[in-house]
C-alpha positions in Angstrom: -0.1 37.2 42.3 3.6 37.0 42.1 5.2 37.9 38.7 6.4 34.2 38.3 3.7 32.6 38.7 2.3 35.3 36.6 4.7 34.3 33.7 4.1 30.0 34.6 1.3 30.1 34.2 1.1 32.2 30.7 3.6 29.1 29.9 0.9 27.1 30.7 -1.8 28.8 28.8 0.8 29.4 25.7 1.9 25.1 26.1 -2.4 24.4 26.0 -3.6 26.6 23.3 -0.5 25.2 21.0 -1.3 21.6 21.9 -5.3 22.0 20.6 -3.5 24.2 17.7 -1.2 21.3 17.0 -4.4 18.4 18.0 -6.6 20.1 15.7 -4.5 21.0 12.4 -2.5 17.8 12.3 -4.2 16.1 9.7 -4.6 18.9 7.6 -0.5 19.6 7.9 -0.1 15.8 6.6 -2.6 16.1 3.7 -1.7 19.1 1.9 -3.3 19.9 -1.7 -0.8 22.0 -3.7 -1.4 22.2 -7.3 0.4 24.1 -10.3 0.5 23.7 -14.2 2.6 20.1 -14.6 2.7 18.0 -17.8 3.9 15.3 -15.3 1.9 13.7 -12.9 2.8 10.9 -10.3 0.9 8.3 -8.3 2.5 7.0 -5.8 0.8 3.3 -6.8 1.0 1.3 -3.5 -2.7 2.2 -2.3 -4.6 0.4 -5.1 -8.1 0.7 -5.4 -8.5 2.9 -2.7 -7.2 6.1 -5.1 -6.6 5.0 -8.8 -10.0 6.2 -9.6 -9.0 9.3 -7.9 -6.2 9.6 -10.2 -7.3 8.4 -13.1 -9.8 11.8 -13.0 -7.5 13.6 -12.2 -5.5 12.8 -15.2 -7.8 12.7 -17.5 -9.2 16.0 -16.4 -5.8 18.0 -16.9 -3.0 18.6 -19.9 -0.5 16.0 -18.3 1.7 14.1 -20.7 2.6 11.3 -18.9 1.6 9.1 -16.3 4.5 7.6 -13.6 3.0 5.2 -11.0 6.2 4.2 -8.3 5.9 1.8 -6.2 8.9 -0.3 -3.8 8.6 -3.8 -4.6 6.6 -6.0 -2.7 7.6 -6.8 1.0 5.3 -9.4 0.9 3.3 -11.5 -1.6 -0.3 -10.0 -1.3 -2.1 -8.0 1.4 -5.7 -9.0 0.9 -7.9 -6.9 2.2 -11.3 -8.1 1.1 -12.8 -12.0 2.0 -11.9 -14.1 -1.4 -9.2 -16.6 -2.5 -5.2 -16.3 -3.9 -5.0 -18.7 -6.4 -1.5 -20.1 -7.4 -1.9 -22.2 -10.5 1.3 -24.1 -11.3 2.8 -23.9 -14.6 3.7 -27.3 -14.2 1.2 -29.5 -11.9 2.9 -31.9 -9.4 2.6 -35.8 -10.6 1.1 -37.9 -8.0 2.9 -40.9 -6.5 4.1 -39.1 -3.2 3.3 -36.5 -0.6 4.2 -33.3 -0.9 4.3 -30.6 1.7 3.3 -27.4 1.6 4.7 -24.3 3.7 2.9 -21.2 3.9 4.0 -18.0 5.4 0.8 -15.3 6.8 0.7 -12.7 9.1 -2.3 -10.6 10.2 -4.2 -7.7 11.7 -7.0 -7.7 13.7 -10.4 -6.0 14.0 -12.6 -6.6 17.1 -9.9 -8.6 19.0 -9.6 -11.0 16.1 -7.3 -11.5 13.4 -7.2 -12.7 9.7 -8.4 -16.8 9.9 -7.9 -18.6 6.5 -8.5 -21.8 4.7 -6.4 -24.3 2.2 -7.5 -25.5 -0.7 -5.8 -28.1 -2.8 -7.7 -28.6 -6.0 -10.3 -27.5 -4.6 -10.2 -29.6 -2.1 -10.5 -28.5 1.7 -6.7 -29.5 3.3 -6.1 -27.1 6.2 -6.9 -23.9 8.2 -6.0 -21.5 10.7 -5.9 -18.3 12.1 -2.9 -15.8 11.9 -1.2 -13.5 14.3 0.4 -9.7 14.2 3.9 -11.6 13.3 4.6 -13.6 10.2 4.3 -17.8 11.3 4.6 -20.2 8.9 1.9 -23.0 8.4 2.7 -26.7 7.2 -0.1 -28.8 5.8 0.6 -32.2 3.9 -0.9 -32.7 0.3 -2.9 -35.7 -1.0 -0.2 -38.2 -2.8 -3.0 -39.9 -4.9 -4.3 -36.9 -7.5 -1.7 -34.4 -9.3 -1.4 -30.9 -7.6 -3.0 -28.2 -10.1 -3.4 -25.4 -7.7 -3.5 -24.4 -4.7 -6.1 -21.6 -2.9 -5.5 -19.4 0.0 -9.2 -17.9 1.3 -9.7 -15.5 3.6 -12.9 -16.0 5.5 -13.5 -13.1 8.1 -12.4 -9.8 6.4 -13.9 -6.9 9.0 -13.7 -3.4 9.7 -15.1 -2.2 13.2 -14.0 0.9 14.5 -11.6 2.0 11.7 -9.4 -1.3 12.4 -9.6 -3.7 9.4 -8.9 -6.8 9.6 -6.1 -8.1 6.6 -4.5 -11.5 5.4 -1.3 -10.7 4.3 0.4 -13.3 2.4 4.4 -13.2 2.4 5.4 -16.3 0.5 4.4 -20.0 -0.4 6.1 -23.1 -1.1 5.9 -26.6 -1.8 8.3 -29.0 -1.3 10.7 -25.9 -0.4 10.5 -24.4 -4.1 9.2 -21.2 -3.5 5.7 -20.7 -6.1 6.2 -17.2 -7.5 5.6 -15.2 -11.2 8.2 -17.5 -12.5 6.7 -21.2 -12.0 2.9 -19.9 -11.7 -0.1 -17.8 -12.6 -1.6 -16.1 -9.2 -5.0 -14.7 -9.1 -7.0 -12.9 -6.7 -10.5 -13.2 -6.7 -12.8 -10.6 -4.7 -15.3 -8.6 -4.7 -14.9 -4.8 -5.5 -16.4 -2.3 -3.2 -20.0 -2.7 -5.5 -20.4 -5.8 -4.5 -19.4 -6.9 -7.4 -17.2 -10.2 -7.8 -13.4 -10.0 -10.0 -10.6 -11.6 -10.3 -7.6 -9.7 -10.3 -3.8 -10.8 -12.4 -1.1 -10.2 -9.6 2.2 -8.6 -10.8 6.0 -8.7 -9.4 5.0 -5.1 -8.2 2.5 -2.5 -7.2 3.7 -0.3 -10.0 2.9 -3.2 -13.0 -0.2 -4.1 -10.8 -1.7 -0.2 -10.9 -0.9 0.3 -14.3 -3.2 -3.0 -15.0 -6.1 -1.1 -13.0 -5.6 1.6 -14.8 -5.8 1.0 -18.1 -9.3 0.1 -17.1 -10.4 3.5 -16.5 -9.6 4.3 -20.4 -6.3 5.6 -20.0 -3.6 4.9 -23.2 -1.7 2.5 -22.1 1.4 4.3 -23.4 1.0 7.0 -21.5 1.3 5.1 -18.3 4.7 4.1 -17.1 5.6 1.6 -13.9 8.6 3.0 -12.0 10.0 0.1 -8.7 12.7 1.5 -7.1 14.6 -1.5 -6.4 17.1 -0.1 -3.9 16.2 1.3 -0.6 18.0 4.5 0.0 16.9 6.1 3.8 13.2 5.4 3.0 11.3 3.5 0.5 9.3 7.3 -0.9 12.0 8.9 -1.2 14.3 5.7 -3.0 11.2 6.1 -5.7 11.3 9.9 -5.7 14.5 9.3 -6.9 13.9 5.7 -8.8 11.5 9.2 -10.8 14.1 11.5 -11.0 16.3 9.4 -12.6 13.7 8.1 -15.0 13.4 11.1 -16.1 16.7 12.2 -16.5 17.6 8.9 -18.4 14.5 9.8 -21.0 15.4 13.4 -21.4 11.9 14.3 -20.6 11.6 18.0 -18.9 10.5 17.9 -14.8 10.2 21.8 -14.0 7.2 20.9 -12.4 5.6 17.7 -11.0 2.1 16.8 -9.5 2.4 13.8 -6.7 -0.3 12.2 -5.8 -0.5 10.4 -2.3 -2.5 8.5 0.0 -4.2 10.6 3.0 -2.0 11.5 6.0 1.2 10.1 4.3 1.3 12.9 1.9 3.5 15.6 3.3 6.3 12.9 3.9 5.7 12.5 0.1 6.2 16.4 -0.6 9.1 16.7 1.3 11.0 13.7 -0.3 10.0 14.6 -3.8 11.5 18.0 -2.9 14.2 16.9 -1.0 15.2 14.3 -4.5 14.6 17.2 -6.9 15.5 20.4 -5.4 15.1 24.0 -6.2 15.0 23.2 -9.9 11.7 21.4 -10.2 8.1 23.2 -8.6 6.7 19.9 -6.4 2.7 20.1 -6.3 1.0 17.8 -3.9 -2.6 16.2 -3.7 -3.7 14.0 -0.6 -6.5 11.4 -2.0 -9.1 10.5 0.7 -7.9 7.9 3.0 -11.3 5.9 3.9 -10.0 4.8 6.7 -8.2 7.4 9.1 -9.8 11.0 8.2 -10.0 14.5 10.0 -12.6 13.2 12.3 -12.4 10.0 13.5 -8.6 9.3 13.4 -8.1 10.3 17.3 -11.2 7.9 18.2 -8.7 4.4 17.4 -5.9 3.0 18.3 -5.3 2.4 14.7 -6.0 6.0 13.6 -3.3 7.2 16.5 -0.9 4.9 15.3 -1.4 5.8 11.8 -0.9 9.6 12.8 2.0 9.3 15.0 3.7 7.2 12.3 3.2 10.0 9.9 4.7 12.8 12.2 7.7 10.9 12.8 8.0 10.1 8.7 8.0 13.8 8.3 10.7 15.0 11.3 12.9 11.8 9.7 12.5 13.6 6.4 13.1 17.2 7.4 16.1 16.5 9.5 17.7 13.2 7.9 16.7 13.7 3.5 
């Protein structure tokens, strides 16, 4: 055999073996577990209920001092991810007399070909439904003129998970008679069942930060010891604006950060590593822990589109952050 194809096809071999290398260790690369002695930890609070109970052991189970839950404010009003109903009860209830309208702004993802479908309820009152799509549409539906408007109810009906795709209504704003209903004019609610079985209704908050702090006071934690962080300006990517939205906390309290422990959410973990190291540099140790992601884990996440996706979003998070932070 002739030397060059001799040396091809070692290229070959060599390009193979580091493609099943690369195949099989990539989800351990993004989920690394570092830990060290830190009187700080970190949640990184966007995930919710799929890893405050996670954290809250952890916690509780180690000498921290402090609590820090980040979050970016919310890009949209409310992902729901479980079949129940967003409540928006006005401060002040519309007087009846004349129609009012109501706009509604949704968007979607799908699970077995099928996205998110939802109902309208006005008073309790059946007044509309639909289904959503992948982009955010907005939905008009007229209200009754003859009986004062106390509240209004967005239900999700047809929440699903088939082959690691999960089907989500994602709520991005509401209005009525173009006044947008928020935190300031309202009292939103979100009632659900827990993954028990169990039904809840859960306060919303103008963040994920004030929102996981609420959840996790529940698990017994002092309340003091818990402290939202939002970083409220987006600088190159939304981790690293609130791994420095943390730095600068702490700086501004004079509290010591020789060492901090992050936690993350599954694969999005070493993008959260690198940007906490990247925002504190060689003066603070950064330890890492990558809570289970129920969704997308070492084997299944090649099996769906969704799990593929998630992955090669991931990768690119992490070149963007070696080469850009």
């Amino acid at each position: 055999m002739k030397r060059s194809c001799l040396i091809a096809l070692a290229l070959i071999t060599i390009l193979l073996l580091s493609g099943l290398f690369i195949f099989k260790g990539i989800y351990s690369f993004l989920t690394p577990v570092k830990t060290l002695p830190a009187q700080i930890f970190v949640l990184e609070g966007w995930a919710q209920d799929k890893n405050l109970e996670t954290a809250a052991r952890e916690f509780t189970s180690h000498d921290y001092q402090c609590f820090l839950v980040t979050a970016y404010p919310y890009s949209e009003l409310l992902v729901m991810g479980w079949e129940g109903k967003l409540a928006f009860r006005l401060h002040r209830p519309l007087k009846p007399g004349r129609a009012h309208m109501l706009n509604i702004t949704l968007s979607g993802t799908q699970a077995s070909g099928e996205y998110a479908r939802f109902r309208i309820y006005v008073n309790d009152s059946l007044v509309g439904a639909d289904a959503t799509a992948r982009n955010e549409k907005s939905f008009v539906f007229q209200l009754p003129a003859s009986t004062p408007v106390d509240h209004v109810e967005v239900a999700f009906i047809n929440d699903a998970v088939d082959n690691d795709e999960d089907r989500n209504l994602i709520v991005h704003n509401l209005r009525i008679d173009n006044e947008l209903c928020d935190l300031s004019n309202c009292t939103m609610e979100y009632s659900r069942k827990n993954d028990s079985g169990e039904s809840m209704i859960v306060p919303l908050f103008s963040s994920y930060a004030l929102q996981a702090k609420h959840y996790l006071s529940a698990y017994g934690i002092d309340d003091s010891l818990i402290i939202p962080i939002s970083a409220d300006t987006l600088i190159r990517s939304r981790t690293y604006s609130t791994a420095l939205a943390v730095k600068d906390y702490l700086s501004g309290s004079g509290m010591s950060c020789d060492a901090l422990m992050i936690m993350s959410y599954g694969v999005h973990s070493r993008r959260s590593y690198i940007s906490y190291k990247k925002a504190f540099g060689k003066e603070t140790q950064i330890g890492i822990i990558a809570s289970q992601d129920v969704e997308v884990r070492n084997d299944n996440w090649f099996k769906s589109r969704a799990g593929r996706r998630k992955i090669f979003r991931e990768v690119t998070g992490v070149l963007y952050a070696f080469i850009f932070l």
